[in-house]
C-alpha positions in Angstrom: -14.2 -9.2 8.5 -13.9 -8.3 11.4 -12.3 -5.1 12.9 -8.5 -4.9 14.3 -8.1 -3.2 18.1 -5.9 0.0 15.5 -7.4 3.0 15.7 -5.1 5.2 13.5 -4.5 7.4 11.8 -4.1 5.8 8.4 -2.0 5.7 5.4 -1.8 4.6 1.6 0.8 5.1 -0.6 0.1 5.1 -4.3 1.3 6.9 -7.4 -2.4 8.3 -8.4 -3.1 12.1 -7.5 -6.3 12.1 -5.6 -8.0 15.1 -3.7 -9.3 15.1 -0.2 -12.8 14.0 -0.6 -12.1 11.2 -2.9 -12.8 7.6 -2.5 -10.2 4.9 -2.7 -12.1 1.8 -4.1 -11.1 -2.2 -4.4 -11.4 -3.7 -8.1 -8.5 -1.5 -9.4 -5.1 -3.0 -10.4 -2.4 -4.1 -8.1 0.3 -1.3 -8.2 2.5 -4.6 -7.6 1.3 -7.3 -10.1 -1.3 -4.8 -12.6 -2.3 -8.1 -14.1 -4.0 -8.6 -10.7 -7.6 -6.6 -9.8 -7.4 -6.3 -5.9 -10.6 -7.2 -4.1 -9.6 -4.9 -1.6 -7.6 -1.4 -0.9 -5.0 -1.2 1.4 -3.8 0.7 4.1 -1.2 0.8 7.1 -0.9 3.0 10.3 2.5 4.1 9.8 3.4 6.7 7.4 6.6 5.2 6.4 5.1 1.9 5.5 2.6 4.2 3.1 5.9 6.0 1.6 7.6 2.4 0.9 4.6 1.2 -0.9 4.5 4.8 -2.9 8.3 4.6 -4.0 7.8 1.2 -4.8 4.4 1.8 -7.3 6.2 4.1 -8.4 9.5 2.1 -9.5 7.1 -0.1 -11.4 5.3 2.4 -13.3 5.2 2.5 -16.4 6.2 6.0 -17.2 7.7 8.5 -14.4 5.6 8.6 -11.3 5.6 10.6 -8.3 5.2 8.7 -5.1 2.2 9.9 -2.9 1.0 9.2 0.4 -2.4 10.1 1.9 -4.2 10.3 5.2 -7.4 8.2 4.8 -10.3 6.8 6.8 -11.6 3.6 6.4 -15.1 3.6 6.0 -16.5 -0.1 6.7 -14.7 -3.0 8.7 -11.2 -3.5 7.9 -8.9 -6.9 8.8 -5.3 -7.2 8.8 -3.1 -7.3 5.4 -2.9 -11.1 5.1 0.0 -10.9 2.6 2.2 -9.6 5.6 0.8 -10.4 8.8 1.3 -13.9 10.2 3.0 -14.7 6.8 6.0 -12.6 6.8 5.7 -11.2 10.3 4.5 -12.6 13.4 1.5 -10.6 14.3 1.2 -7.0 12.6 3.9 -5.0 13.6 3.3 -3.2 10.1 0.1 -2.3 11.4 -1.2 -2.8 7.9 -4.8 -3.4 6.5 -7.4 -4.0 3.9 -10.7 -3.2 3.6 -13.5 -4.4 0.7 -15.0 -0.9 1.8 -14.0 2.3 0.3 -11.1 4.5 2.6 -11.5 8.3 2.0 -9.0 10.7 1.3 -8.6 13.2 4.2 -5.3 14.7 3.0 -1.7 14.6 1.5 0.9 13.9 4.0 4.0 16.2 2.3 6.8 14.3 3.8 7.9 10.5 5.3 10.9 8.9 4.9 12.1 8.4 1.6 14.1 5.7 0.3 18.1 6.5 -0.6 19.3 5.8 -3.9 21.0 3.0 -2.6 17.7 1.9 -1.0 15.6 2.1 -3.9 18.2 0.3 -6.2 18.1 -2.4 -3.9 14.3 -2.8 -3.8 14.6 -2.5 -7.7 17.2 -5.9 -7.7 14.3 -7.7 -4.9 11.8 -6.8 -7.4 12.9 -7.8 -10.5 14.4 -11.1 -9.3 10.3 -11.5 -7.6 8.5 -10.9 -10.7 10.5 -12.8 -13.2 10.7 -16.0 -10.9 6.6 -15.4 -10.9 6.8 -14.9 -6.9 5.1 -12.2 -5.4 2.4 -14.2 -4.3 -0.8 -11.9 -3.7 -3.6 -13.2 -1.3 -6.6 -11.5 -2.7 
């Protein structure tokens, strides 16, 4: 892999309450698709992008979740996300990531922009059309 001209900081959104210190590692399952183990962990450079993929894990929980995102660090080469860049979006103007290596927490970022109830019922129709037409396609 080789590593993309971004220097940060950096994001992930997730449901899981980690503390700073911790390691975010590849080989868990996809907050997306939990039938899928990622290779990799994912990250972007904008907070927001974090906070959409936090509300979103969270919509497909299981049980009640509570959307969080974190500052983290990659620690080993990174590429770009290849499930957005080039594929839905010329280039990476989501300025996201993944990385095989571990990204370490370095904090809890309180506050981004969170989705509107109209917003997240509208992510909630995109996602269950997705996943019952088996789309959703994950490059892993």
């Amino acid at each position: 892999m080789s590593r993309p001209l971004d220097e940060g900081p950096f994001f992930h959104g997730t449901i899981a309450d980690l503390s700073v210190g911790e390691l975010l590692t590849a080989g868990r399952p996809s907050n997306y698709r939990p039938e899928i183990v990622m290779n990799h962990v994912y990250f972007t450079a904008l907070v927001d992008g974090a906070g959409l993929a936090a509300e979103i894990a969270a919509e497909l929980a299981a049980s009640e979740a509570t959307p969080r995102v974190y500052a983290v660090e990659p620690t080993g080469a990174f590429e770009d996300d290849p499930n957005v860049t080039d594929k839905k979006f010329a280039g990476n103007p989501t300025r996201s990531y993944r990385s095989t290596a571990p990204l370490r927490i370095v904090g809890e970022v309180p506050e981004w922009t969170r989705l509107t109830v109209e917003q997240l019922q509208a992510w909630r129709e995109r996602l269950s059309v997705l996943l019952a037409d088996g789309g959703g396609e994950i490059i892993n």
